[in-house]
C-alpha positions as CSV (number, residue, x, y, z in Angstrom):
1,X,42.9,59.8,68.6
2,X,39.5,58.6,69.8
3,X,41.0,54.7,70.6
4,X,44.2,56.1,72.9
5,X,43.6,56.3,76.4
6,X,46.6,58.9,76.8
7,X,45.4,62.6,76.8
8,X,49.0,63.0,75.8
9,X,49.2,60.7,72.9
10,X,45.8,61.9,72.0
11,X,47.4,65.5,71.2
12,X,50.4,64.1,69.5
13,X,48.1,62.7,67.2
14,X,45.9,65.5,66.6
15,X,48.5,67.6,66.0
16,X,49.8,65.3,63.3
17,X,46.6,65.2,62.1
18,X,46.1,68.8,62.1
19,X,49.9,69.6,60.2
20,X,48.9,66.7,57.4
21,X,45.8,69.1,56.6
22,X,47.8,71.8,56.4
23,X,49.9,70.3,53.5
24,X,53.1,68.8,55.6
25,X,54.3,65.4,55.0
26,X,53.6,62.5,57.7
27,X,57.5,61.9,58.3
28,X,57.9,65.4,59.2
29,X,55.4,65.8,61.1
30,X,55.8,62.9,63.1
31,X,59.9,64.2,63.6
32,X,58.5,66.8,66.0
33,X,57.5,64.2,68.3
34,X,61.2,62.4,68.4
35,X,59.9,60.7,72.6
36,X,56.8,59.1,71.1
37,X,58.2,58.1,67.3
38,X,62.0,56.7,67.2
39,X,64.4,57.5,64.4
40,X,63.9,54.2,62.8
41,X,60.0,54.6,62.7
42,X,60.0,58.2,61.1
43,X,63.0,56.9,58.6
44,X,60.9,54.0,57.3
45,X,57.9,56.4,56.8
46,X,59.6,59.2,55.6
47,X,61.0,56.0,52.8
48,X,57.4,55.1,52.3
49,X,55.7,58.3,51.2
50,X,58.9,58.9,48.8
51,X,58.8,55.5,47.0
52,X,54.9,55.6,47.3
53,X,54.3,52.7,49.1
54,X,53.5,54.0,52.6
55,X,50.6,51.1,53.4
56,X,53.4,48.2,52.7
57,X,55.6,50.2,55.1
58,X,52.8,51.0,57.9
59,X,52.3,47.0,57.4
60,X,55.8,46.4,58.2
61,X,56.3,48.8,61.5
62,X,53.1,46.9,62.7
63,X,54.7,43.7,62.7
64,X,57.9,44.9,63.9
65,X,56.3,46.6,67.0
66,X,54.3,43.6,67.5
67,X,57.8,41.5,67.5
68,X,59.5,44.1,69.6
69,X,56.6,44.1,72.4
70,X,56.6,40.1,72.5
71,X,60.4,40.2,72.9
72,X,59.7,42.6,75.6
73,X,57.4,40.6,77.4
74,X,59.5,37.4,77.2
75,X,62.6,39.4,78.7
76,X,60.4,40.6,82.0
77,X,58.8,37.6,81.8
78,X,62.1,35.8,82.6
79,X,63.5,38.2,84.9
80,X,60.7,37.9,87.8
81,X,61.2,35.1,88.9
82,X,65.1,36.4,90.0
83,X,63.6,39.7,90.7
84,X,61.0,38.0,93.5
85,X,64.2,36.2,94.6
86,X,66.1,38.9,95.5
87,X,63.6,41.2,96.9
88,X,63.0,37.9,99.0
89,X,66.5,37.9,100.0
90,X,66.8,41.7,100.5
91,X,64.3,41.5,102.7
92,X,64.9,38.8,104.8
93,X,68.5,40.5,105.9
94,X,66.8,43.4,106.8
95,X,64.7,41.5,109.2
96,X,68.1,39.6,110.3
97,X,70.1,42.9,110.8
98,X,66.9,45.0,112.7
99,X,65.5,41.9,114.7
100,X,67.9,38.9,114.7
101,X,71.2,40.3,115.0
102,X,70.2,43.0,118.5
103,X,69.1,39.5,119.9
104,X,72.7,37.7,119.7
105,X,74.2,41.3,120.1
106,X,73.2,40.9,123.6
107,X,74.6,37.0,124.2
108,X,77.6,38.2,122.6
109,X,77.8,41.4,125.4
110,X,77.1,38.4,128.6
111,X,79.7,36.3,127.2
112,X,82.3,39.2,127.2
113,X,84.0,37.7,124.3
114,X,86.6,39.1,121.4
115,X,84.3,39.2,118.3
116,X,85.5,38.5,114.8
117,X,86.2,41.5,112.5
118,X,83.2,40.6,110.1
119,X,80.6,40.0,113.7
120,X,81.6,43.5,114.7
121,X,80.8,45.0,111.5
122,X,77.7,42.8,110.9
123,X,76.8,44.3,114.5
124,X,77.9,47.7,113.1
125,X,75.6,47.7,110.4
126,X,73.3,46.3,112.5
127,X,73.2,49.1,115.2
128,X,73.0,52.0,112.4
129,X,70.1,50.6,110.9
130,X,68.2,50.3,114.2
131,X,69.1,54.2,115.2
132,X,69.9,55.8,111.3
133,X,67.5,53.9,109.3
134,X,66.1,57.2,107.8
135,X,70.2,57.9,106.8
136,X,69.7,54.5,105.0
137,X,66.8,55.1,103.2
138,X,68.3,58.9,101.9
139,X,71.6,57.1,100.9
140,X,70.0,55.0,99.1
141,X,67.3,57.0,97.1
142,X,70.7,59.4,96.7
143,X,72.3,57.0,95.2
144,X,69.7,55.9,92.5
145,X,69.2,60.0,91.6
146,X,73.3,60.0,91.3
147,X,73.1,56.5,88.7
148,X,69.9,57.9,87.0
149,X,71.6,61.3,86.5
150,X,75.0,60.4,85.4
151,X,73.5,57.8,83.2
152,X,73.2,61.2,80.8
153,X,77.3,61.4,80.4
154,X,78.7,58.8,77.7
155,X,81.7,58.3,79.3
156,X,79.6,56.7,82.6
157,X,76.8,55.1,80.1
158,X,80.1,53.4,78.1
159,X,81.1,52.1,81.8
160,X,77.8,50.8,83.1
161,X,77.0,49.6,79.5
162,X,80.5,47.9,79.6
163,X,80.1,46.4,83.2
164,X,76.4,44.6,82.4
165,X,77.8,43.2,79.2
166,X,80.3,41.0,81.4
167,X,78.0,40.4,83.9
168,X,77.1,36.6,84.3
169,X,73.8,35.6,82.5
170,X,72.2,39.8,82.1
171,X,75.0,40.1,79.7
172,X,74.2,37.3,77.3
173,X,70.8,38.0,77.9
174,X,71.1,41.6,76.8
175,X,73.7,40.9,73.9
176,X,71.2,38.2,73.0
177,X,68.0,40.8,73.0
178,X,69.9,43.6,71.3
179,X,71.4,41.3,68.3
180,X,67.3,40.5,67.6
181,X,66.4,43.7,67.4
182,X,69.2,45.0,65.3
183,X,68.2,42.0,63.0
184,X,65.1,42.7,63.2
185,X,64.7,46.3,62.9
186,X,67.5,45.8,59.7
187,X,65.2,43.6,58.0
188,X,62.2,46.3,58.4
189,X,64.3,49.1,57.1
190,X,65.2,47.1,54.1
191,X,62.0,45.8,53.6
192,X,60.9,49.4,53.3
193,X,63.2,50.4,50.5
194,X,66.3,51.8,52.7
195,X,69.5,51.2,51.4
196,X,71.8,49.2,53.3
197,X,74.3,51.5,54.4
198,X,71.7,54.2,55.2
199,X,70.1,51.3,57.1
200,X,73.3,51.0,59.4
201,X,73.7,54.4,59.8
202,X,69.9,54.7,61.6
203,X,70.9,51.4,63.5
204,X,73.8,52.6,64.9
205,X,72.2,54.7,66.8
């Protein structure tokens, strides 16, 4: 408690602390806190203190967090660099479509010419982000509340989960990261003394 720099975390574990004096078991009390301590982290303890060998377990969920974070790191690590790209990108056609595109809007109006379909809406687009950029910025943040919230119903998480898998590169990338973990995490749960099919059963989740 005196090491985190979370006043949050720092209660979480005084409170766990303060439940293990009173005579309850670690694994229960750290189910009470199922944001901070995942399914998988209580199971293996809850395993340790019942086959009595909670230090090998605590020894194992070090390593396995330690694994996890790295393989964390490594994944942003490798998605920067595209990141930077296409905030570059995004940015630049916003500069085209508020400065560039008014400037040939107005050769286009002297030359009294029929426009393409895709000029006119380019010009379009153009023109409501000059007058409605606040409408543009609402849509938008809108939009990312709508994703966010419906993110909650299985039937649009099964969708969007569905839709990144078959995505070019991010799909392999997350099929790639989620296969280590299972792997990884399976390993820890055995290691701990978890049967195999109880093992499953926690990783399918």
């Amino acid at each position: 408690a005196d090491q985190t720099g979370s006043p949050a975390f720092k209660d979480v574990i005084l409170n766990i602390a303060s439940n293990i004096a009173k005579g309850k078991n670690f694994g229960d009390s750290l189910r009470q806190y199922p944001d901070v301590f995942s399914n998988i982290f209580v199971s293996m303890v809850v395993v340790g203190e019942t086959t009595g060998n909670l230090d090998e377990v605590l020894e194992i969920l070090t390593e396995q967090m330690a694994k996890d974070h790295e393989t964390r790191s490594k994944v942003i690590g490798a998605m920067i660099y595209p990141a930077v790209i296409l905030t570059a990108m995004l940015g630049i056609g916003i500069f085209m479509m508020v400065y560039v595109v008014p400037m040939l809007t107005g050769i286009f109006t002297e030359m009294d010419v029929e426009l393409p379909f895709m000029t006119k809406v380019i010009i379009g687009i153009s023109e409501f982000l000059q007058k409605s950029w606040y409408f543009a910025i609402g849509g938008l943040v809108l939009i990312m509340y709508l994703l966010k919230t419906s993110m909650s119903v299985p039937a649009v998480r099964k969708t969007f989960d569905f839709i990144v898998l078959k995505t070019p590169i991010a799909g392999n990338m997350v099929i790639k990261v989620n296969s280590a973990r299972i792997s990884r995490n399976l390993s820890s749960l055995l290691k701990s003394g978890m049967s195999l099919t109880r093992s499953l059963e926690i990783l399918s989740n």
